[in-house]
N, C-alpha and C positions, 0 to 999 in steps of 0.2 A: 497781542492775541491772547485770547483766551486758552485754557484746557482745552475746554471744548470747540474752540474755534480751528484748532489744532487738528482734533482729532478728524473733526470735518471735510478738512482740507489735505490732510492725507487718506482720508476715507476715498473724497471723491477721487483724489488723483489716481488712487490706486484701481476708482472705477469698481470698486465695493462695494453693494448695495446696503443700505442701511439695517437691512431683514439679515443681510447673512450675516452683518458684524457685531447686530446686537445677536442674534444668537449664539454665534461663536464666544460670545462676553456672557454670555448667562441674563442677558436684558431682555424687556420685552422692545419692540422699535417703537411706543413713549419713553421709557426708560433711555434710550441709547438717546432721540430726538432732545430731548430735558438736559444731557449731557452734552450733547453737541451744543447745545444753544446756552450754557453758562449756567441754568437754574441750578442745578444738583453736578454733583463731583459720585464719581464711579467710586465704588469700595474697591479694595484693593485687590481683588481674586478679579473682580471685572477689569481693574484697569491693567491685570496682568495679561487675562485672556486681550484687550483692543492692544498691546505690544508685542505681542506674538503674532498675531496676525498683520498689525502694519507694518514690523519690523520683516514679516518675512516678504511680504509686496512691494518693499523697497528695499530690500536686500540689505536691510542695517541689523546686524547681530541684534536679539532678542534683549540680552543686559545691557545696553546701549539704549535701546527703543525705551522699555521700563524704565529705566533711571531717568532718561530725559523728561517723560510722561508725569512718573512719580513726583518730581520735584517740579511739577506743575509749570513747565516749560522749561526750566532752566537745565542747560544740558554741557557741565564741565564748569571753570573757576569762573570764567567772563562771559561762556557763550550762550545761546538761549535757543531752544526749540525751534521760535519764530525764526532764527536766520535760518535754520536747519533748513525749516519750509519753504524758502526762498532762496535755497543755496540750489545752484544748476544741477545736482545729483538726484533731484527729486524734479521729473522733468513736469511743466506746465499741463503735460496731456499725455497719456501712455499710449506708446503704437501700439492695436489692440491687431496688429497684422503680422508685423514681424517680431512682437515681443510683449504679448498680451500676459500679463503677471501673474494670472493664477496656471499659468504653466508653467513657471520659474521656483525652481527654492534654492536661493544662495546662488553657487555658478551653474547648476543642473538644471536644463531644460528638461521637460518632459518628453518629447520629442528625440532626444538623445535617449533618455532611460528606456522609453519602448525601444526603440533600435537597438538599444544593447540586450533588454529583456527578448526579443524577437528574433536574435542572431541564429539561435539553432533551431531554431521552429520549423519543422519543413513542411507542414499543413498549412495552404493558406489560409483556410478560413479559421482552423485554431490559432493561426497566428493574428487575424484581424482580431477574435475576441480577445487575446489575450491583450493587446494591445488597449481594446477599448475599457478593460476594467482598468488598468493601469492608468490611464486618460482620467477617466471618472474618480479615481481612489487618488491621484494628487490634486485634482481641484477642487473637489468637494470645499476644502474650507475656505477657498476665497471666492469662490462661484455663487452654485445654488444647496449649497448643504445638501441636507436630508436626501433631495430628489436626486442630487447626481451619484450618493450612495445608494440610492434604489437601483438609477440607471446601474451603478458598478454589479450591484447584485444580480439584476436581469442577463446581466450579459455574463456575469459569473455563472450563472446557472443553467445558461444556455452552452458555454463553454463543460461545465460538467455533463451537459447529455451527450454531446458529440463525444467526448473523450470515453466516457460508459458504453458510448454504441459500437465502438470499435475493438 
């Protein structure tokens, strides 16, 4: 496999859109498409940003993800990227139900972090906004970028008037 057949194939598995990871990469999605498909090789501030991002979607430490990327598959003295791809830790198809990955960072669900964020809340409804900026503010980078930062903002701001009116 290619770099970019690579990145592809963890892109999709992680269910990535190719808008959010060339953004998240400083690419335009020709740019990110050119890299997926072998023509061009990502500069190194790009292929930092596409290892932060799939290393956190598949839960492989960041200098692991970049090292293996960096040296254009090859990841350790004999091993290669390709087996990574093909190693059963990186499952064929993500439950996007019970374990949809841009609610995950490392062993922390989001889902947990509101509930712990939400324990002394005794408003419900400030407690549902607080929760949805929290929702919005860890997916944003593997979701819908920008807009789920908007969504966090609307709901932040709607959270600041209730909190003012009282």
């Amino acid at each position: 496999m290619t770099l970019g057949e690579i990145i592809a194939t963890l892109r999709a598995r992680a269910c990535i859109k190719q808008k959010t990871l060339a953004a998240y990469a400083g690419l335009t999605v020709g740019e990110l498409k050119s890299v997926e498909s072998g023509t061009v090789l990502p500069d190194d501030a790009s292929l930092s940003n596409i290892a932060r991002l799939l290393g956190r979607a598949h839960k492989i430490k960041y200098e692991d993800m970049y090292r293996a990327l960096l040296n254009k598959g090859r990841c350790g003295p004999d091993g290669s990227l390709t087996a990574f791809v093909s190693d059963t830790n990186v499952p064929d198809k993500v439950d996007m139900v019970n374990a949809p990955p841009h609610y995950r960072a490392g062993n922390i669900e989001c889902i947990d972090a509101i509930g712990a964020a939400l324990a002394c809340q005794s408003d419900p409804e400030q407690a549902f906004l607080t929760g949805q900026v929290i929702k919005y503010l860890w997916r944003w980078p593997l979701k819908n970028g920008a807009e789920d930062l908007k969504k966090a903002r609307w709901y932040l701001e709607r959270l600041i008037g209730k909190v003012d009116a009282k």
